[in-house]
N, C-alpha and C positions, 0 to 999 in steps of 0.2 A: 777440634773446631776452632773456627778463628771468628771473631766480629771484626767488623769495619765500622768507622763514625765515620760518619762525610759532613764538614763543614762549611758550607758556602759562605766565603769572607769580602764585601768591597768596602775597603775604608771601617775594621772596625779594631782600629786599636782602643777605643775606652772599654771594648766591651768582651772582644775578644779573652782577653785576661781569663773573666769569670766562668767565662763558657768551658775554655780546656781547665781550670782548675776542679771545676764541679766533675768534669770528664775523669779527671783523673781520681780524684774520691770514689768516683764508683767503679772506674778499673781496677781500686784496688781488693775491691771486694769480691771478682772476679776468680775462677780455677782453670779461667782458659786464657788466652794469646788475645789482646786489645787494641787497635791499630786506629790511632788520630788521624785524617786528613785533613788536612786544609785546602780549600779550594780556592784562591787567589784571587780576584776579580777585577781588575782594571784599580789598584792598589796604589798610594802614593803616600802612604803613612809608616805607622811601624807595624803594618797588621805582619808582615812576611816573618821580621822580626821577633817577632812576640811568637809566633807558631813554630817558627824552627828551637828557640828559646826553651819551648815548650816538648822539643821531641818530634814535633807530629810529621807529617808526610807531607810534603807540600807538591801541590798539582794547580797549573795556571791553567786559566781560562775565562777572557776577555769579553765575550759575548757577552750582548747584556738580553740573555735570556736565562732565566733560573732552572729552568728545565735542563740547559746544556751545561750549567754550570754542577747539577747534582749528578748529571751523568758521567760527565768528565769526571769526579769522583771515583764513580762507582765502577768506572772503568779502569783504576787502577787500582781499586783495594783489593786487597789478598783474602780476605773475610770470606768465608760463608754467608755468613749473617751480614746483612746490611743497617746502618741504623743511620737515617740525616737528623740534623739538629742545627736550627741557626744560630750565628754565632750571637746574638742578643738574647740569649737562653741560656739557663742552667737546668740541668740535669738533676734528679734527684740522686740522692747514693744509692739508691736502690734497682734505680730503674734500667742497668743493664742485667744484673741476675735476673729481674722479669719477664725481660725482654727474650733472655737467653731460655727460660722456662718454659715459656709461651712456645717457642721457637721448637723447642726439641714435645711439643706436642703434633702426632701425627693430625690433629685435626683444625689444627692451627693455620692459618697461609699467614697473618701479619696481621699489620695495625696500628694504633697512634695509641697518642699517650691523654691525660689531661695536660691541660695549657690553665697556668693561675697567672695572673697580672703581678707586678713586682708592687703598684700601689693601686689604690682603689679609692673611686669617687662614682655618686649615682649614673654620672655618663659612664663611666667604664664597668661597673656591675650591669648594667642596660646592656650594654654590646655584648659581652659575655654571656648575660644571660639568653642573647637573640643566639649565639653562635652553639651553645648547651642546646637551644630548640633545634635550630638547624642538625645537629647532629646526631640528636634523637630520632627527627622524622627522616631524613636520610640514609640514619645506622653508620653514617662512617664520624671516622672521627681525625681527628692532626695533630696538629704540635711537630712530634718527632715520631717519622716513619720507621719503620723494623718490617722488615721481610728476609725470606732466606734470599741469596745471591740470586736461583738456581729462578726462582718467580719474580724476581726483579727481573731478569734474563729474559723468560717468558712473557711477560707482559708490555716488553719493549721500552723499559725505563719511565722515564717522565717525559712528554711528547713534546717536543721541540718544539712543532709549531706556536703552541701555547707561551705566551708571553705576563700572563697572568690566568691564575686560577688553576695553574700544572700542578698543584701540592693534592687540589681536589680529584681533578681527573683520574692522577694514579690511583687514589683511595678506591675509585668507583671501579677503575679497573683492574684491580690487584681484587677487591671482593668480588667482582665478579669469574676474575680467574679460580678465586677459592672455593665458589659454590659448584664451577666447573667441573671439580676433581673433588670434590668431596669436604671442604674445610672452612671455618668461620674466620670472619676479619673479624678483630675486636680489639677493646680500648682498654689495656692496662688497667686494673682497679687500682695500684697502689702507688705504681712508678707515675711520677710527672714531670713537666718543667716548669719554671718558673722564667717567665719573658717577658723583658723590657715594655716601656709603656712609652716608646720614646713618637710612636706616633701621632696619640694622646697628646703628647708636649707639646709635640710641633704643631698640630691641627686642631686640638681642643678636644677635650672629652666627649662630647658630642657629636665630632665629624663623622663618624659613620652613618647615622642617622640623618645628620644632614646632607650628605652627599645622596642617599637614598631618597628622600623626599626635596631635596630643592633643586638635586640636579642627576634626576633620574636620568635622561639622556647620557650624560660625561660617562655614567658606570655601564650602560648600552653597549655605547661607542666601546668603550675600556674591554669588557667581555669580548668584543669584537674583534679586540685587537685593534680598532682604529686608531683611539686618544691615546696618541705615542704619548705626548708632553704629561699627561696625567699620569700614566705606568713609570715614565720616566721621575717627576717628581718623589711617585709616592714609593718607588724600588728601587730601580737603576740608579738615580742622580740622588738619592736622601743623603747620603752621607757625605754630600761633595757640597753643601752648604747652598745649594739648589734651592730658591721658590719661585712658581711659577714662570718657571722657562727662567729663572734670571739668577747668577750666581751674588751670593750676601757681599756684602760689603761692608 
């Protein structure tokens, strides 16, 4: 058996580094075949650099939808196993023998990981903690996805049209592919990641909350897929020095 990483990368040379380094600490813990992608994204730094540097697989894809960007991945790994990871994430060393364990259970279809914050302040415990409820009362969980190939395959990837909120979608339907055929989604007890809080910096420990209560419409519209300039600041355009529709200067 083979795993596959898929890494969806636009503009992240500071961060990149840490992500395939942690990648690699737990591939070496590994008894099977482990295979890095990178997935390229409209790129003007040293991210290509740093990933080839690195070994990985490199696969372009320009869209700025996230969805097409972890599919064009998964459309070229060799893997059985699928596992995405963004690159503002570390992996723990443990968490692909897990992953792989989970995996080779017949009753198993897939699942996330925990998600820890790299620092912590009462806004960011707040949000985590809302996001810990969400995913109790739901049952699915994120971070870093893991499925076999063969139910990525079946469940039609992560749906294009979606421009935000695709990481959830598949969770909901990858579980409910599982119960179809007999098998549980579930969340790693012991493997996690640990991801950047670089959102936090730029919008204030706070912002999620705030956007929630003072500008319930914009997250509406967002869901909707309408508020291009909002998806756009807060995914597509963050790493290109982007606020509000206007590049820094």
């Amino acid at each position: 058996m083979q795993l596959s990483i898929i890494v969806p990368a636009h503009n992240e040379e500071p961060f990149l580094p840490g992500c395939l380094e942690s990648i690699e600490v737990a591939r070496q813990r590994c008894n099977f075949p482990v295979e890095t992608m990178v997935v390229l994204n409209r790129c003007t730094d040293r991210t290509e650099e740093i990933a080839r540097a690195a070994g990985a697989v490199i696969v372009q894809e320009d869209a700025r939808s996230l969805a097409r960007i972890r599919n064009a991945g998964a459309a070229k790994a060799r893997g059985d196993w699928l596992v995405t990871i963004d690159a503002d994430s570390r992996m723990s060393p443990d968490l692909l023998m897990e992953v792989a364990a989970a995996l080779k259970d017949p009753a198993i279809v897939g699942g996330g990981v925990v998600i820890r914050p790299e620092r912590t302040s009462p806004g960011i415990r707040a949000s985590f903690a809302f996001l810990e409820l969400a995913q109790f009362v739901t049952g699915l969980s994120a971070g870093a996805f893991w499925c076999q190939r063969a139910d990525f395959t079946a469940v039609g990837g992560f749906d294009e049209r979606l421009r935000f909120a695709e990481d959830v979608d598949f969770a909901s339907r990858l579980r409910k592919h599982g119960r179809l055929t007999g098998r549980r989604y579930r969340r790693l007890p012991r493997g996690h990641i640990l991801t950047s809080t670089r959102k936090f910096d730029r919008f204030g420990d706070w912002h999620a909350f705030g956007m929630m209560f003072r500008q319930p419409w914009r997250l509406y519209r967002e869901l909707r897929g309408r508020d291009t300039p909002l998806i756009d600041e807060y995914y597509y355009d963050f790493n290109d020095g982007k606020r509000d529709g206007r590049r820094d200067r």
